[in-house]
BADRENGU-644556 format. One record per residue (C-alpha): residue number from 1; x, y, z negated; residue in one letter. Coordinates in Angstrom, 1 decimal. Layout:
BEGIN
n,x,y,z,res
NUM,X,Y,Z,A
...
//
This chain:
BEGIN
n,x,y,z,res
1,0.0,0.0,0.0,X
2,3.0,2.2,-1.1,X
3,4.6,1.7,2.2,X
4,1.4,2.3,4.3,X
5,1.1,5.6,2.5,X
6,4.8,6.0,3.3,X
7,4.0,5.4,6.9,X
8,1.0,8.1,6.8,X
9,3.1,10.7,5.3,X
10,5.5,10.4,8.5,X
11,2.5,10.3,10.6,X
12,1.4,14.1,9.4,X
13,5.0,15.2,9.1,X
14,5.3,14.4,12.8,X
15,2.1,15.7,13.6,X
16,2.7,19.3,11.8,X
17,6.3,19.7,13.8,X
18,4.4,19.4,16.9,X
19,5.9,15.9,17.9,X
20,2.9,13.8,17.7,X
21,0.6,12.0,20.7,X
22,-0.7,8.9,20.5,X
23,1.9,7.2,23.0,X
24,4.8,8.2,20.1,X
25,2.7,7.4,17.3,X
26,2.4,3.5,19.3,X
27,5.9,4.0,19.5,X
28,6.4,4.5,16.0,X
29,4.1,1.8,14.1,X
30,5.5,-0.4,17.0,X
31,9.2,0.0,15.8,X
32,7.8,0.0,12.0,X
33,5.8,-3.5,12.7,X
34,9.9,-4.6,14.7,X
35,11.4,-3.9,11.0,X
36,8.8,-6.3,9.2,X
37,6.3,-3.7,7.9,X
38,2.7,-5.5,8.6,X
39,0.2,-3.4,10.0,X
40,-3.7,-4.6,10.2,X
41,-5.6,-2.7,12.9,X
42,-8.2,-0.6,10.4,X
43,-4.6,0.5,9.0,X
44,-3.5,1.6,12.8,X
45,-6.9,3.1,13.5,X
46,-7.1,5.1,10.1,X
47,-3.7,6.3,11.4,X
48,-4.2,7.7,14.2,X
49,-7.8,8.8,13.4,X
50,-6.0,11.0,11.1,X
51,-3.6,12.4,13.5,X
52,-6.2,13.3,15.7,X
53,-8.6,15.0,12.7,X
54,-4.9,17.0,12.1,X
55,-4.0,17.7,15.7,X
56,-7.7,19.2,16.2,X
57,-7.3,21.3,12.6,X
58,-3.7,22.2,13.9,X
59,-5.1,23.5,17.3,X
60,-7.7,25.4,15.4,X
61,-5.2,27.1,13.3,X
62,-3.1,28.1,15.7,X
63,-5.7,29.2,18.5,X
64,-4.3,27.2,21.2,X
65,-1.1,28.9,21.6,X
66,1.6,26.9,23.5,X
67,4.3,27.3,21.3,X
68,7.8,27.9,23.2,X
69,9.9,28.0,20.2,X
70,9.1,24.1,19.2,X
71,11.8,21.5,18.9,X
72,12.4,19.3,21.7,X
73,11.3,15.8,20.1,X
74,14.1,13.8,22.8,X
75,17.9,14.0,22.3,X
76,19.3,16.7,24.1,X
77,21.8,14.8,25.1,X
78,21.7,13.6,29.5,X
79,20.5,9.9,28.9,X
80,21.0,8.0,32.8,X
81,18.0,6.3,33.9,X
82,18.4,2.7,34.9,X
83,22.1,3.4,34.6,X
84,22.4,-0.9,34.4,X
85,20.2,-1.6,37.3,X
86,21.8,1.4,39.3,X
87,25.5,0.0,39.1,X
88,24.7,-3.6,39.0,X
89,23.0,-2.8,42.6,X
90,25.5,-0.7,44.1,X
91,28.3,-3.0,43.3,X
92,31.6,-1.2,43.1,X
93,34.4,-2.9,44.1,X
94,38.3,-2.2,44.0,X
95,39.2,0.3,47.3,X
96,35.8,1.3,47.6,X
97,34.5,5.4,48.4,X
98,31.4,6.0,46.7,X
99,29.4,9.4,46.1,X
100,26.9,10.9,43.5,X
101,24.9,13.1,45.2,X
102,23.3,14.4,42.4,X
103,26.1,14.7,39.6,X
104,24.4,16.4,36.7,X
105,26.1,15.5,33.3,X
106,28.3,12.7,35.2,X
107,26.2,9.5,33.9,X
108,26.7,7.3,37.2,X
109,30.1,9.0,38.2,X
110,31.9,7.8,34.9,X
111,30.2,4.5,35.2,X
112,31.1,4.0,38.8,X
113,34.4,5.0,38.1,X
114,34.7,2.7,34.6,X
115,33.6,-0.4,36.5,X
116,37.1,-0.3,38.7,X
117,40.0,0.7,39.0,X
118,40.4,1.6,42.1,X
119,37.4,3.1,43.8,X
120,36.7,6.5,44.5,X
121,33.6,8.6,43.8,X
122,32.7,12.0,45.5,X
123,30.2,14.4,42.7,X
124,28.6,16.9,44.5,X
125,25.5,19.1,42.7,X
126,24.7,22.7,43.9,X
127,24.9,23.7,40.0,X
128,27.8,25.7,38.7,X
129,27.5,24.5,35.1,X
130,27.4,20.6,36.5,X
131,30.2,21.4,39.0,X
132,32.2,23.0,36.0,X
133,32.2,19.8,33.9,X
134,33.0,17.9,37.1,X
135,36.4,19.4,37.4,X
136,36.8,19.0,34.0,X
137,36.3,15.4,34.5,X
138,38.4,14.8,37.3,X
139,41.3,16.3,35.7,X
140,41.4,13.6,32.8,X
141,43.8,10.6,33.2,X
142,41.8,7.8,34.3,X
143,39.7,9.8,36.5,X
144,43.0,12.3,38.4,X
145,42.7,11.6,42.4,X
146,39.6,9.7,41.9,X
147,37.3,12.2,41.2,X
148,36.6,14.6,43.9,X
149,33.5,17.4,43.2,X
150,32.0,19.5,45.9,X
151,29.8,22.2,44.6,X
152,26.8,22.0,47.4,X
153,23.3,20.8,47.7,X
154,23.0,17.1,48.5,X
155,21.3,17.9,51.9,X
156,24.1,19.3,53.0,X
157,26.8,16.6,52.4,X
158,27.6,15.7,55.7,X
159,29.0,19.2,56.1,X
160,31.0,18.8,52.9,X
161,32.2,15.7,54.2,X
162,33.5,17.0,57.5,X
163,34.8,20.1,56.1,X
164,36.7,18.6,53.1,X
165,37.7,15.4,53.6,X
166,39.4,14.0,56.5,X
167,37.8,10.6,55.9,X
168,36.4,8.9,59.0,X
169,32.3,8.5,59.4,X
170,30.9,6.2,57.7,X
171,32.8,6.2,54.8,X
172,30.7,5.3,51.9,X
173,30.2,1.8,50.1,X
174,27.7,3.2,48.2,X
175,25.8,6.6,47.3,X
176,23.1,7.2,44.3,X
177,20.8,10.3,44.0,X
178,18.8,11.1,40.8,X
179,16.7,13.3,42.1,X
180,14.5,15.9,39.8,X
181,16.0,18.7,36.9,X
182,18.7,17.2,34.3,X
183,18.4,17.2,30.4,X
184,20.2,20.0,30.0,X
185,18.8,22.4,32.5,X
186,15.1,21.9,30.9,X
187,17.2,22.4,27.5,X
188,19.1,25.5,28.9,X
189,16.5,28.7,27.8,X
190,18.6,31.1,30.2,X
191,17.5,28.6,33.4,X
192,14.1,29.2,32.4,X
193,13.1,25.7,34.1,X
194,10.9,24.6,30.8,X
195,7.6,26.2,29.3,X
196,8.6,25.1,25.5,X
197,11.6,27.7,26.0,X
198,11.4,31.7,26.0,X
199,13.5,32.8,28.7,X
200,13.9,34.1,32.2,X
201,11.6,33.3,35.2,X
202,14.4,32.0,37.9,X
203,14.1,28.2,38.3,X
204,17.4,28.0,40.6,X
205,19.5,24.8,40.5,X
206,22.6,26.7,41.6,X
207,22.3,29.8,39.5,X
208,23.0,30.8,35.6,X
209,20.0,32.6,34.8,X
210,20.8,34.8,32.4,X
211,24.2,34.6,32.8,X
212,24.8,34.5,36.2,X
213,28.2,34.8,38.2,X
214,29.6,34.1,41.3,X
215,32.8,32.2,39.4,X
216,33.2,29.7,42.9,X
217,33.2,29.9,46.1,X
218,30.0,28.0,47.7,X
219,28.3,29.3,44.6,X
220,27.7,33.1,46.3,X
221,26.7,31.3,49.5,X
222,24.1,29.6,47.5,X
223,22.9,32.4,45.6,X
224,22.6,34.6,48.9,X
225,19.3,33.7,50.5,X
226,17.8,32.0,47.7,X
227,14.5,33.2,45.4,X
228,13.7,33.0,42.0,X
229,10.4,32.1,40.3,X
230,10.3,35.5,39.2,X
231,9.6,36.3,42.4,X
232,6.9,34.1,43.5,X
233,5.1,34.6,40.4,X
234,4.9,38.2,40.8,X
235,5.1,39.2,44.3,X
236,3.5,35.9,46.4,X
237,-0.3,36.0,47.1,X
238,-3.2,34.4,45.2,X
239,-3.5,31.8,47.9,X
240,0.3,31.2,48.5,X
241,0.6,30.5,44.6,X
242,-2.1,27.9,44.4,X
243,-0.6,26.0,47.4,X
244,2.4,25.7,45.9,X
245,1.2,24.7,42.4,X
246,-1.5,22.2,44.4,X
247,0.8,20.8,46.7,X
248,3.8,20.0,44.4,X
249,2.1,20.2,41.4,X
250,-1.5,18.2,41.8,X
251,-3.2,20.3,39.4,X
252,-6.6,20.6,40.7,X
253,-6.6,23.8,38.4,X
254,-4.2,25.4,40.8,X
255,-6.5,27.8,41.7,X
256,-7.9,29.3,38.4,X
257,-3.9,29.1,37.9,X
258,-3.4,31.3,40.5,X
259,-6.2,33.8,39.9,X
260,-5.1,34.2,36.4,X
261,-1.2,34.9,37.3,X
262,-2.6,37.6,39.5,X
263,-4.9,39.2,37.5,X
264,-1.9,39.0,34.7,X
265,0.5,40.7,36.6,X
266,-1.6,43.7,37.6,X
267,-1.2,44.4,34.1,X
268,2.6,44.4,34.2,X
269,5.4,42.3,35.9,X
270,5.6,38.3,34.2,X
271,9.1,38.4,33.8,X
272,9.2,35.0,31.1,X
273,8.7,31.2,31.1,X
274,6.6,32.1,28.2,X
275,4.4,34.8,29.3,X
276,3.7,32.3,32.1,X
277,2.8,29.7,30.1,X
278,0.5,31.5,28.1,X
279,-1.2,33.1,31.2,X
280,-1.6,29.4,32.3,X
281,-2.9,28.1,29.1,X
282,-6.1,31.2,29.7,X
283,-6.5,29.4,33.1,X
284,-7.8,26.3,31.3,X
285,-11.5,25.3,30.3,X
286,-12.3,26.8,27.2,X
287,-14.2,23.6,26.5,X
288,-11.4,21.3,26.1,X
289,-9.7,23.6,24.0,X
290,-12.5,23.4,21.2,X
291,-12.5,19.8,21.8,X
292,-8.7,20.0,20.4,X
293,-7.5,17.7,23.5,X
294,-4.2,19.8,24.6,X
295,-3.4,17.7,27.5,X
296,-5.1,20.1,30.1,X
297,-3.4,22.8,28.9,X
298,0.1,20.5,28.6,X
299,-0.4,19.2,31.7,X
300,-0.9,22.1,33.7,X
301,2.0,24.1,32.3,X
302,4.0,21.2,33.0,X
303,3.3,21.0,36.5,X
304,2.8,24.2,37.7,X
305,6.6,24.7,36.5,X
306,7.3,21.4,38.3,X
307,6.1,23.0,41.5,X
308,7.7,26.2,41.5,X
309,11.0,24.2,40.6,X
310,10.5,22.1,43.1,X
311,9.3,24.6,46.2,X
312,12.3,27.3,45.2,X
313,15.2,24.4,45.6,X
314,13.6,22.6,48.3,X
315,13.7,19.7,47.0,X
316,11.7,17.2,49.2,X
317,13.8,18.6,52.1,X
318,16.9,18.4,50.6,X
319,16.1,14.8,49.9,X
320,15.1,14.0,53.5,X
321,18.2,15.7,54.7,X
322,20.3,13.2,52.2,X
323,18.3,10.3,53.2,X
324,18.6,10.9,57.1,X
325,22.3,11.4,56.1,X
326,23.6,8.4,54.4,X
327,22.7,6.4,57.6,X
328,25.6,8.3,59.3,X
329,27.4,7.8,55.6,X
330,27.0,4.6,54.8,X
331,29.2,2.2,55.8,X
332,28.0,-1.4,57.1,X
333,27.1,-3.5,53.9,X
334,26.9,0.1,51.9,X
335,24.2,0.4,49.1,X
336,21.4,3.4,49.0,X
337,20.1,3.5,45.5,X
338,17.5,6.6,44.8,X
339,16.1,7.3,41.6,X
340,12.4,9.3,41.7,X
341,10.3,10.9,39.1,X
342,7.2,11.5,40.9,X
343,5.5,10.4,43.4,X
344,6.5,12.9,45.6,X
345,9.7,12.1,46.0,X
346,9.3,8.4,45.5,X
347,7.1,8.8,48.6,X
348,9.5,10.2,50.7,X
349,12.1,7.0,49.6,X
350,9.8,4.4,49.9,X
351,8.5,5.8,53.8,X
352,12.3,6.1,54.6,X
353,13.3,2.7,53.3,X
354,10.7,0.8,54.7,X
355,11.0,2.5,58.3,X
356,14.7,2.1,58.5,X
357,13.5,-1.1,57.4,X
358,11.7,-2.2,60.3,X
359,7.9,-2.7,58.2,X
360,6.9,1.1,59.3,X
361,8.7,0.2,63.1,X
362,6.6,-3.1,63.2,X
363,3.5,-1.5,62.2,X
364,4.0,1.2,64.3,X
365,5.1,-1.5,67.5,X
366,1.7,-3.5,66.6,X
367,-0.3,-0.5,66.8,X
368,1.0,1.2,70.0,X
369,0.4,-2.8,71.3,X
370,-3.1,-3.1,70.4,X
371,-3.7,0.5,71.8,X
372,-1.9,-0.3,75.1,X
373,-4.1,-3.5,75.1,X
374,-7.2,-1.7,74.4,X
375,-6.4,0.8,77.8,X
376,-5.9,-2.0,80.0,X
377,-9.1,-3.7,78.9,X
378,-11.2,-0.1,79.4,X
379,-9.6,0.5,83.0,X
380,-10.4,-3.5,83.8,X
381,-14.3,-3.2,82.9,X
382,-14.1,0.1,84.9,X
383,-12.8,-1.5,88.3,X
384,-15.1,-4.0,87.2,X
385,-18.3,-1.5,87.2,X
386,-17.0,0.0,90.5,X
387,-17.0,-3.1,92.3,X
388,-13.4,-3.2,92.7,X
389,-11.6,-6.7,93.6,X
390,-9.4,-7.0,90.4,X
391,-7.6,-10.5,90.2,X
392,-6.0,-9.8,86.4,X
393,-6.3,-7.3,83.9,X
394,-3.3,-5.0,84.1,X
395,0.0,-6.1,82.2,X
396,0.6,-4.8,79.2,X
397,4.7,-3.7,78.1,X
398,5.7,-5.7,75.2,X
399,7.4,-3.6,72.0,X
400,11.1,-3.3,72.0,X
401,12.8,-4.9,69.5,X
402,13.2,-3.6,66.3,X
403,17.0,-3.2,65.1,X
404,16.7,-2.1,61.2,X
405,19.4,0.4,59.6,X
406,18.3,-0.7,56.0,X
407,17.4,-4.1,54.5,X
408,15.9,-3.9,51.3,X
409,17.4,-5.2,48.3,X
410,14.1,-5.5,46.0,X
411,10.7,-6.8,47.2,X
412,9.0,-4.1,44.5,X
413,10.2,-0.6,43.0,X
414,12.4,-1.1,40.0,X
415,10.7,0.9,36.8,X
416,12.9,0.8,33.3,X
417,12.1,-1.7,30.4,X
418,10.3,-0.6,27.3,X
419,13.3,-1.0,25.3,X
420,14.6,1.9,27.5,X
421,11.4,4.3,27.7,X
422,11.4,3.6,23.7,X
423,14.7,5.1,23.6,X
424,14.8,7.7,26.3,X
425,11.2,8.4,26.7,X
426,12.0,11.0,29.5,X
427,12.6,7.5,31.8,X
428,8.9,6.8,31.4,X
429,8.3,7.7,34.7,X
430,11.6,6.7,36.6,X
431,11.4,4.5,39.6,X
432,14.4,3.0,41.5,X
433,14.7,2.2,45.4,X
434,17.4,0.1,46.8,X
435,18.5,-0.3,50.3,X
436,21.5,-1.9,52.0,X
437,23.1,-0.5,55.1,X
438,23.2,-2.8,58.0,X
439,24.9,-3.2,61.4,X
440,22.8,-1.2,63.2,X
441,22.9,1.8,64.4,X
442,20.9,4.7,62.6,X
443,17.1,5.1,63.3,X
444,16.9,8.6,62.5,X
445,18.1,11.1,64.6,X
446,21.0,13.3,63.3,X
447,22.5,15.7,65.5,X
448,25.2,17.0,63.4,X
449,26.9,13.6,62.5,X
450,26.1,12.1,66.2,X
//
């Protein structure tokens, strides 16, 4: 009984510092019932009855404010996602040239580089801070003349490739890209990439927020034609803001959203991530706020930042660039391995994948077939009608073959193990795609490596 109570006392402390849902709370009884602490189920439900009755009273309280000030509850240290899967797929090997195309804290670079002696590993990112601690990397003992960082954005690689290296084409074994924003950019207030943080509206991968410089070279280029959330928010139209949030968001709020922000801002620029979270939070249904369910205005915070992130970098073309890329990159036997967040991004993967594949080239053969079939059927009844002397129906041209770039290594999308979301709950929605290069030449065209 004593412990129970213990258990319920951790519950509302949890619950006051703003850390509590009912996934962690699962979380939490699950890893107390792991350590031998029995739990019947009208002990769970009294629980989490009484988290809700304390998250309603706490929203009450505090008038649905989103607080920005409030404690990250996950480490703020970069965790890797599938970190094990990704290297046990790529397969590094003694000799071999592989690159990160998305370096961020260095998570698969030091692995790839722990797991031989020998191989080689190219970190490019187009942020400063990333490209910073890159250097610093390659300039320790084990890592000197293995290491070699390019500060660019990953769609540009090939460029870098050409331009730096005098390496010949293809001359990967393996590439990895973890697409999406790193720990320590949401964590980073100046960056102003999270709604829980007070700080500037600028969103940019490749800049410092706050604190902004032009310390490299590429990182000026970078900087030159490039806009800030700032900038959107305040000087786009009503109807170019709600496309954005509803095409890279999802919110089907995206126009009260976008009404809101421009009604705000007639008022006076919205030069914070926090005065554009709370302009968000007036854009939800009053009704679910009295119901003390947060998740609308959660949720809609969350991704209408993850759209304006995500439309400033270019993200989804940057990632088709890559992807057309590593065909050219890749050499024969080479491994693809691309790690998604959302299903944005895991839709472009899985639709590249499976046409350099050959399932989107068969489908597409079978389909031009049956509509080639279904002409020469229509022009034979015609004759027919006409009274014309028609000995055969006409011929129909059979499909080239298909020759796939890719073959892929996993029948189903790799997604972590609970042991790993329980740890780093930011994996929870990770997915991993892997591909291996073949002998064939590319599919997609590519003028710049042709």
């Amino acid at each position: 009984m004593a412990l129970t109570g213990a258990i319920i006392a951790t519950t509302i402390n949890r619950c006051l510092l703003s850390q509590c849902d009912s996934f962690a709370l699962l979380k939490t009884l699950k890893k107390q019932t792991k350590r031998g602490i029995n739990l019947d189920k009208s002990n769970y439900i009294s629980i989490l009855a009484f988290a809700k009755m304390l998250s309603i009273l706490k929203c009450a309280v505090q008038k649905r404010t989103i607080s920005t000030a409030a404690a990250f509850p996950y480490p703020r240290i970069h965790i890797p996602v599938m970190l094990q899967q990704v290297i046990s797929h790529l397969k590094p090997k003694n000799g071999g040239i592989y690159c990160d195309m998305t370096f961020g804290e260095g998570g698969y670079t030091k692995a790839l580089l722990d797991s031989c002696d020998d191989c080689k590993v190219v970190a490019v990112d187009q942020d400063p801070t990333a490209y910073a601690k890159a250097l610093q990397l390659a300039e320790l003992k084990p890592y000197k003349n293995r290491l070699f960082p390019l500060l660019a954005k990953f769609g540009s690689i090939h460029e870098q490739v050409e331009s730096e290296f005098d390496w010949k084409i293809p001359c990967f074994d393996g590439i990895v890209m973890d697409i999406g924003v790193s720990s320590g950019q949401i964590e980073t207030a100046d960056r102003g990439f999270s709604y829980k943080l007070d700080g500037p509206l600028d969103m940019r991968m490749f800049s410092r927020g706050r604190n902004t410089t032009t310390e490299f070279e590429n990182e000026a280029h970078l900087m030159k034609k490039s806009i800030s959330a700032y900038e959107i928010v305040n000087f786009f139209s009503r109807e170019q803001i709600a496309d954005i949030i509803y095409q890279y968001g999802g919110d089907r709020l995206s126009r009260k959203i976008a009404a809101a922000i421009v009604t705000a801002r007639q008022l006076g620029p919205i030069e914070t991530t926090s005065a554009l979270a709370t302009v968000i939070q007036k854009a939800c249904p009053q009704p679910r706020w009295q119901r003390g369910n947060d998740d609308m205005v959660r949720n809609s915070a969350a991704r209408t930042f993850q759209a304006l992130r995500i439309y400033i970098n270019n993200e989804l073309g940057e990632l088709e660039k890559a992807l057309s890329a590593s065909e050219y990159l890749l050499k024969p036997e080479g491994r693809l391995a691309v790690v998604t967040f959302h299903s944005l991004e895991d839709r472009i993967a899985k639709n590249f994948m499976y046409h350099c594949a050959g399932k989107r080239l068969m489908e597409e053969a079978e389909n031009n077939q049956f509509s080639l079939k279904r002409a020469a059927n229509r022009e034979y009844r015609k004759a027919m009608r006409q009274g014309m002397d028609v000995s055969h129906k006409q011929a129909v041209e059979k499909p080239d073959k298909v020759t796939p770039s890719f073959e892929l290594c996993t029948k189903h999308v790799i997604q972590p193990t609970e042991e790993e979301i329980e740890e780093n709950p930011r994996s929870r929605s990770a997915k991993l795609r892997v591909a291996k290069r073949t002998f064939s030449e590319p599919l997609e065209p590519f003028d710049r490596l042709a």
